[in-house]
Structures are given as C-alpha cells and as structure tokens.
C-alpha positions, 0 to 999 in steps of 0.5 A: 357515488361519483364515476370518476378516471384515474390515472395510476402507475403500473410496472416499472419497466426497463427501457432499452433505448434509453438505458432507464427504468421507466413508469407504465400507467394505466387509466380505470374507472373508479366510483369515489364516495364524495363523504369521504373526501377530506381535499381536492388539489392540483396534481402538479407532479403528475402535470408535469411528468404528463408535459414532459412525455405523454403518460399513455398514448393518445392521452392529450399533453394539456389534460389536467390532474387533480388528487383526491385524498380519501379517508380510509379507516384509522388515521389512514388516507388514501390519494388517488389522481384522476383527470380533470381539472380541481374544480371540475373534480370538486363540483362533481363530489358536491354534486354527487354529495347532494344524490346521496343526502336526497 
C-alpha cells in the first residue's frame, strides 16, 4: 500500500458575498494499492480551479494534482485526485508495487 494526499470536495456552500454556491475541500490521507491502478494523469480541472482561487487556505496556487483511476469491482473505477505531480505519483505506485511483490 502507498500513503498518499488527496484532495476531495466537500459540501456545497452558499457564498453570500458573491451570491453563488461554492465547493468546500478538504485533504485526507489515503492508502492506495498500486495493483489496482489502471492510469495516472494530470488533473488539469483540478489545476485550474486551484490557480483561479486557492482550494484550501494555505495550500500553494503552483501545486500539482494528479488523478489516479482505481479499479473497483466490476466494470466499475474509481477516481481519486491527490497532490503531486504524475510522475511523482507514478514512481511512488511502482515503488510501492515492487514492496508488495518482494
């Protein structure tokens, strides 16, 4: 298993002060098995929303998100957007890939 942060959305709240409705994230840490890992890939959407506004105070406008898709039971997959960059996301499965194997 590989100890990663990820980055979720919470509530939708009412913003007065801008008369909208607004995402609330949070962070978490999660435990990802790198077997079940079908791709790796910029979260450009998430970069975005981040540059626009910060996501959560105190986190740093030039951080990078990468979505993991997870296979879940089925035909069924799960997304999940964590910090850090692809590569450092994908070098930390295979890493944790090769703990399991050994």
């Amino acid at each position: 298993m590989v100890k990663l942060t990820e980055i979720y959305q919470g509530s939708i709240e009412y913003d007065e002060k801008s008369e909208k409705n607004v995402a609330v994230y949070g962070l978490r840490e999660i435990y990802i098995n790198p077997k079940y890992v079908v791709c790796v890939r910029e979260d450009n959407c998430m970069q975005n929303k981040a540059k626009n506004k910060p996501l959560i105070a105190g986190l740093h406008s030039e951080l990078s998100y990468t979505q993991i898709v997870v296979h879940g039971s089925g035909h069924h997959t799960v997304n999940i957007t964590v910090l850090g960059t692809k590569d450092q996301i994908a070098t930390d499965l295979t890493l944790g890939e090769e703990h399991i194997r050994k």
